[in-house]
Backbone as CSV, one residue per row, in Angstrom:
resi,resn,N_x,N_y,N_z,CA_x,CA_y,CA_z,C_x,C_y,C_z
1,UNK,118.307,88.843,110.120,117.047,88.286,109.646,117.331,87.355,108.478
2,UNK,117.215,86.103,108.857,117.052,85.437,107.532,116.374,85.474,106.333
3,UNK,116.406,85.516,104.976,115.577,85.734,103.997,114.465,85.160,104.027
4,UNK,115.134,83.601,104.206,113.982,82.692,103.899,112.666,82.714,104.857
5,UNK,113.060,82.611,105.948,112.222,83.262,107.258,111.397,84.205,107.035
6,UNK,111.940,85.780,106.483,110.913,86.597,106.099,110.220,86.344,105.033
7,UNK,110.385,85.710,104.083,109.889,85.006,102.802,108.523,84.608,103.195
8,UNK,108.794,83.481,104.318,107.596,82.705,104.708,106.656,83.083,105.305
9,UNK,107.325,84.398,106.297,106.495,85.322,107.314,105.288,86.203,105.975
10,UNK,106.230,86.458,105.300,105.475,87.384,103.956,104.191,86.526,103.897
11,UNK,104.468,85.395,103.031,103.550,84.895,102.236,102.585,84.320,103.537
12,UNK,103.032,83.979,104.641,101.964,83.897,105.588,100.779,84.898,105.655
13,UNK,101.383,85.812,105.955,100.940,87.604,105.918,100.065,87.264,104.375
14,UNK,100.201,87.353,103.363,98.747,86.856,102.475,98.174,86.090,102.514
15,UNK,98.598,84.800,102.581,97.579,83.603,102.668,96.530,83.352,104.443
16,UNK,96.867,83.838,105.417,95.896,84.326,106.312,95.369,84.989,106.272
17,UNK,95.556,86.171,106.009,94.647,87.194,105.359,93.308,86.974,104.367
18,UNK,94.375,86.343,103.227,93.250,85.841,102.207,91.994,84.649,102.734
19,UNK,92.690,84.054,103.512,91.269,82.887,104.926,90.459,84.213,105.548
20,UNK,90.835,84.758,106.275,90.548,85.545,107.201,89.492,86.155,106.108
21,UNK,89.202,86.964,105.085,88.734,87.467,104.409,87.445,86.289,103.501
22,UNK,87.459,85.317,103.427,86.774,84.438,102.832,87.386,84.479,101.397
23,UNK,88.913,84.652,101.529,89.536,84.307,99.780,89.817,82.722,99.519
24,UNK,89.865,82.520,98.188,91.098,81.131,98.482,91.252,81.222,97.171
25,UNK,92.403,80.054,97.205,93.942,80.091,96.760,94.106,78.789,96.832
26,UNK,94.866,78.368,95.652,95.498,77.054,95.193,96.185,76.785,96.047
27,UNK,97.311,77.903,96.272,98.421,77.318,97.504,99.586,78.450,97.602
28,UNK,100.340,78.092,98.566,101.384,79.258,98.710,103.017,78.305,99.250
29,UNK,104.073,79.300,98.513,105.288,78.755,98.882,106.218,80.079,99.275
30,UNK,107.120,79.377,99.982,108.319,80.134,100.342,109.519,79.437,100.219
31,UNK,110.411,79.706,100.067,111.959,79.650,99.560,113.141,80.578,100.032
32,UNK,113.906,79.875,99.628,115.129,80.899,99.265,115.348,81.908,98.261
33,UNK,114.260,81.474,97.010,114.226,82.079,96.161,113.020,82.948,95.868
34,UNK,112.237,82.744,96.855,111.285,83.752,97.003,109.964,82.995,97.259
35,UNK,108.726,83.548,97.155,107.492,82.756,97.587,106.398,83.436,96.454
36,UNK,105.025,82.928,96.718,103.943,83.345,96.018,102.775,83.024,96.737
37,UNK,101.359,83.236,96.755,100.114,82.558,96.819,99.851,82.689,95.423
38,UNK,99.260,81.447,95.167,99.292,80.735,93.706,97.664,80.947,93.878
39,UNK,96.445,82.079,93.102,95.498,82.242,92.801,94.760,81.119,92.052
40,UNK,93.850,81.154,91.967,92.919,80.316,90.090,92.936,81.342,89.593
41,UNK,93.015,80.624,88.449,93.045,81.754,87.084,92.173,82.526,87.368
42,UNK,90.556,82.208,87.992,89.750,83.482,88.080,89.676,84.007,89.388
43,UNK,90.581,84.082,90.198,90.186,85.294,91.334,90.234,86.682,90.801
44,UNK,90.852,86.992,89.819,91.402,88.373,89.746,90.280,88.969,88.479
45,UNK,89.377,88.020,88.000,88.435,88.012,86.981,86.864,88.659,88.242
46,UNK,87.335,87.487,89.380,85.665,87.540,89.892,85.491,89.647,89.837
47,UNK,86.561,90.743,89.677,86.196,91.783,90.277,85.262,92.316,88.852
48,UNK,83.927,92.726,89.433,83.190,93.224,88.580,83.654,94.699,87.779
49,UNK,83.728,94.550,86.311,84.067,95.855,85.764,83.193,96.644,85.942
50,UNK,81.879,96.964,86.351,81.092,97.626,86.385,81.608,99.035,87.487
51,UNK,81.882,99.930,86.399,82.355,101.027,87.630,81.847,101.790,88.331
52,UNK,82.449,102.139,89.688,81.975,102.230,90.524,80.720,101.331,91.588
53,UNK,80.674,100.222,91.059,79.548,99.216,92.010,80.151,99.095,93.631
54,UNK,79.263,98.990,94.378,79.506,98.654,95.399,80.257,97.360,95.837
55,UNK,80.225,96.279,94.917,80.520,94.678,94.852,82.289,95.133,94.379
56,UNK,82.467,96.024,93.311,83.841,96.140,92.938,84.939,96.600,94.030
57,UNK,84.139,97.490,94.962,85.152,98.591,95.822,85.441,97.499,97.101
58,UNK,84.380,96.654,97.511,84.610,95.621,98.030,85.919,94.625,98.123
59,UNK,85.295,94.080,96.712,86.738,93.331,96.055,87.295,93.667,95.946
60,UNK,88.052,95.373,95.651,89.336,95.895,95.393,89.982,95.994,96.854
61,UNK,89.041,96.205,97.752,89.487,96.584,99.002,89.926,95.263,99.604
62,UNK,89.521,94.319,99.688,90.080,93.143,100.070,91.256,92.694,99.342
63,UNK,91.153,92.743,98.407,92.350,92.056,97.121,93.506,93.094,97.862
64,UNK,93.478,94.726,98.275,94.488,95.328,98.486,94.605,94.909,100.080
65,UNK,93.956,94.867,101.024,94.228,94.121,101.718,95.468,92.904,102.257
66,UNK,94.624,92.101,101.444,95.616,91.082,101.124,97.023,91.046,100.806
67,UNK,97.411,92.041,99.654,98.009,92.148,99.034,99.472,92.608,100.112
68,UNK,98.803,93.624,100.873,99.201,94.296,101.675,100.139,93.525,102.767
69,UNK,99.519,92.570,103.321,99.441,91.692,104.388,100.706,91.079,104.723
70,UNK,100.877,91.030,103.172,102.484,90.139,103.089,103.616,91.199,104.001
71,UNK,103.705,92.263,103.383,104.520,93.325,103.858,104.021,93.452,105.046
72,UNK,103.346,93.714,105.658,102.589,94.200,107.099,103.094,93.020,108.219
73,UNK,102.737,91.661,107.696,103.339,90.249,108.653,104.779,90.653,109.095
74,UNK,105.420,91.055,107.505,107.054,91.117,108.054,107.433,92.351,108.989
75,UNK,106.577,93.372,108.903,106.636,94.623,109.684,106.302,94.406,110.545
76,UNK,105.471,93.560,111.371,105.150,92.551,112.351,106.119,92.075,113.375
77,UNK,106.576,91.306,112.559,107.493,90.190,112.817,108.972,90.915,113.095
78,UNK,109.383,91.448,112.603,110.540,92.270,112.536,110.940,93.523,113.270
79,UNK,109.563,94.271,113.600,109.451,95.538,113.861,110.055,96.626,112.886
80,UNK,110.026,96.458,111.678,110.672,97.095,110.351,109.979,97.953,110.003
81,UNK,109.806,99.452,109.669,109.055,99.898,109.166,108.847,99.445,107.746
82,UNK,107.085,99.635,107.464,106.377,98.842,105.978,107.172,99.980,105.298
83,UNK,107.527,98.570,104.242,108.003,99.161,102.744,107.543,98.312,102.134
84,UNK,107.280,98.626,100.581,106.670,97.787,99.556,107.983,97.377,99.031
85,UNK,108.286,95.859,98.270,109.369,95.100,97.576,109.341,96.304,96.310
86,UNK,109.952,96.336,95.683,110.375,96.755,94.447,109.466,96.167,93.558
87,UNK,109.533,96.922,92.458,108.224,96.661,91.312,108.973,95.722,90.394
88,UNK,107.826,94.814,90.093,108.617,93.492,89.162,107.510,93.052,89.053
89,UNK,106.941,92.255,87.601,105.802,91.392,87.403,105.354,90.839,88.175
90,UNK,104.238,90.565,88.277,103.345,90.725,89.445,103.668,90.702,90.902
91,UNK,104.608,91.522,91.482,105.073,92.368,92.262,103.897,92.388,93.052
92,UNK,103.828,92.519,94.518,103.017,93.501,95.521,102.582,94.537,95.258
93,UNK,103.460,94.997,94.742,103.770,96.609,94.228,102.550,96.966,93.124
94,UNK,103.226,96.234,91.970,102.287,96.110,90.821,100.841,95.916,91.104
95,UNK,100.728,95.019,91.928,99.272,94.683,92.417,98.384,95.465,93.119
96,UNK,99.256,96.399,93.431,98.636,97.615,94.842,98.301,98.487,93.209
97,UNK,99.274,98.971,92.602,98.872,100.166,91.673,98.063,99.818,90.768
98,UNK,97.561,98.362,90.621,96.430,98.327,89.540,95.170,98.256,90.551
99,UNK,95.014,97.879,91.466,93.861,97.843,92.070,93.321,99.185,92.916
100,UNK,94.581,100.241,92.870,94.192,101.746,93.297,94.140,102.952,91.770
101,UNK,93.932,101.915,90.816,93.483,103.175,89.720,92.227,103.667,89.888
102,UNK,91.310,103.479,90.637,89.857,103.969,90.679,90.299,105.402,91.710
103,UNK,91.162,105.578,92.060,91.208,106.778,93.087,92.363,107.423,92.466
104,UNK,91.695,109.213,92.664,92.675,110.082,92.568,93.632,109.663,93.228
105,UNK,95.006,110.822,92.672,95.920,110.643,93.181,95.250,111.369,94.641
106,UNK,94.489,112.320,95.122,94.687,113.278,96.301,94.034,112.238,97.547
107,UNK,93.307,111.012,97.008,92.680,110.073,97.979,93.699,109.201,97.976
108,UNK,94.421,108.573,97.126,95.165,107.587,97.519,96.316,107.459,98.761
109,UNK,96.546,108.324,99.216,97.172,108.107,100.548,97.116,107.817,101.871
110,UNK,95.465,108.764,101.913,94.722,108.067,102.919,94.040,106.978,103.193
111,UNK,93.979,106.446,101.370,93.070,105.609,101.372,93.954,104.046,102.169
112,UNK,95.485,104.180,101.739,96.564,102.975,101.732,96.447,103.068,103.262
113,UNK,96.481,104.492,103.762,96.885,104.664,105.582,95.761,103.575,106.175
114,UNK,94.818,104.067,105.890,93.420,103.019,106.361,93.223,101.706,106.081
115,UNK,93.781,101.320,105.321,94.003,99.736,104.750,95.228,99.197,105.439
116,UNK,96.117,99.743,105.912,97.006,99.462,105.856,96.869,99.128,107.610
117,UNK,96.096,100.811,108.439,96.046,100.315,109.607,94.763,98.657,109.587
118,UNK,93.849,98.681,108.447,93.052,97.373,108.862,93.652,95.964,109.053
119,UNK,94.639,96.214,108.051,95.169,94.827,107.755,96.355,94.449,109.216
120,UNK,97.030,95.654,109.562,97.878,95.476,110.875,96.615,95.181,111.899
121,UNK,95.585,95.402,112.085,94.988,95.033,113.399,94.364,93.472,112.664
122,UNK,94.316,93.171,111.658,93.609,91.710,111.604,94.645,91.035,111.155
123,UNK,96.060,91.053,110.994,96.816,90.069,111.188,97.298,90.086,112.676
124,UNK,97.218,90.951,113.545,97.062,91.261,115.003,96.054,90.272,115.636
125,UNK,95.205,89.839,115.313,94.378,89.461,115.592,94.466,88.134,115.421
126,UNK,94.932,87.109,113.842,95.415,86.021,113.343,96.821,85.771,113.735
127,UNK,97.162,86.480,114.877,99.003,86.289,114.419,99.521,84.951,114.846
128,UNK,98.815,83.977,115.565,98.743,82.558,115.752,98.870,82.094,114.422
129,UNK,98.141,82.499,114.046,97.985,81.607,112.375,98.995,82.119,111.760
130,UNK,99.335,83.698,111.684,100.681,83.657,110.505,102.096,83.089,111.179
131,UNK,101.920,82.581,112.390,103.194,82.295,113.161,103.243,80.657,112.328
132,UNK,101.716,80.312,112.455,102.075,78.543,112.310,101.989,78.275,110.861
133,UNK,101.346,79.291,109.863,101.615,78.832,108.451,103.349,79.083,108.351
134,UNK,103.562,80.494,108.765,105.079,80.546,108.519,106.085,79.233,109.106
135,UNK,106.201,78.789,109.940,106.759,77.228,110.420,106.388,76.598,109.612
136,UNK,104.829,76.302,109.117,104.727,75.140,108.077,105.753,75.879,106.578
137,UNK,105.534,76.915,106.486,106.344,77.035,105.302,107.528,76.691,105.099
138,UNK,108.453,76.925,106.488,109.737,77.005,106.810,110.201,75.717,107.289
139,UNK,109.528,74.699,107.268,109.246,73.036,107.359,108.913,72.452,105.892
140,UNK,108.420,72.882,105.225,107.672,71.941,103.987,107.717,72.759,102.617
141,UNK,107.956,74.294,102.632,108.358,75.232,101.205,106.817,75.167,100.620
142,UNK,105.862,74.265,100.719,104.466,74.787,99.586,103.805,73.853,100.523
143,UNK,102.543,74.629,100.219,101.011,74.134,101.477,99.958,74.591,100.567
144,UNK,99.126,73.496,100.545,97.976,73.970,99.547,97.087,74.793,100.199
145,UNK,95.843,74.742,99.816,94.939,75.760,100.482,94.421,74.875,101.664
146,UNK,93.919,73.551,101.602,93.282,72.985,102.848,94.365,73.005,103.850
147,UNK,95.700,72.625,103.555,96.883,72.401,104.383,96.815,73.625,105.214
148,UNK,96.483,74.871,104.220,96.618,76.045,104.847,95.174,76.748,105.902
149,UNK,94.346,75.949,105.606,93.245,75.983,106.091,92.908,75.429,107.403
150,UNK,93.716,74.241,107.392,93.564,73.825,108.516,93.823,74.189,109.740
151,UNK,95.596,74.421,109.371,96.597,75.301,110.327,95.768,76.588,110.724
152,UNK,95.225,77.232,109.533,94.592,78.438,110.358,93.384,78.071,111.509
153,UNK,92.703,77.279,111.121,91.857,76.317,111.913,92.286,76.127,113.418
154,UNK,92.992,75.743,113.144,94.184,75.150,114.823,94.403,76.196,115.372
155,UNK,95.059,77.518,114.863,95.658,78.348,115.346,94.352,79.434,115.799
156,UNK,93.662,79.237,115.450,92.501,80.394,115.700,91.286,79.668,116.651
């Protein structure tokens, strides 16, 4: 398996997701040296502090989603069993454990199982699109959001 390949498959795996979901995003890259979806400063603001709201569990649930997606594409793609990357500033990882502090520890397992099967059946569903963002990635290294919009467009 090439790195760079799964790199791109990854960040495909979020940035379809994040369409698929009604998110957006500045843009996303892949490399040799790794990839990102590049947020606005306020996506991670829009989640209402108000605890417990219905609007928050929403947004957390999508944001983990997403988050998710990256890993799930390559488990996809690979037939690998899901593992999360290793924890590192703003990490996957990192991102999953701040957006599951609202749940005990005794819910959080089931809660990931169920997210985890959603996000495998709706990149199941997009896998046209994470096939053709990943080529555009693996052709061009960074795609903004319309670039990325479009392709999903085509592919769906």
């Amino acid at each position: 398996m090439d790195n760079t390949e799964a790199t791109a498959y990854h960040e495909a795996g979020h940035a379809v997701a994040a369409l698929a979901l009604g998110h957006w995003f500045e843009s996303v890259h892949a490399g040799p040296e790794g990839g990102a979806v590049e947020y606005h400063a306020e996506y991670w603001q829009r989640i209402p502090r108000t605890a417990h709201s219905e609007e928050r569990a929403i947004l957390i649930r999508e944001n983990l989603m997403t988050v998710y997606a990256g890993t799930v594409a390559e488990s996809i793609k690979y037939g690998k069993p899901l593992e999360l990357p290793d924890a590192g500033e703003g990490s996957d990882r990192d991102q999953i454990v701040d957006l599951l502090v609202d749940h005990s520890p005794q819910t959080v397992d089931s809660y990931r199982e169920g997210l985890i099967e959603e996000v495998t059946f709706l990149l199941g569903c997009y896998w046209l699109a994470v096939e053709a963002v990943a080529s555009a990635l693996l052709e061009h290294s960074r795609l903004s959001y319309a670039q990325v919009r479009e392709i999903y467009a085509q592919a769906t």
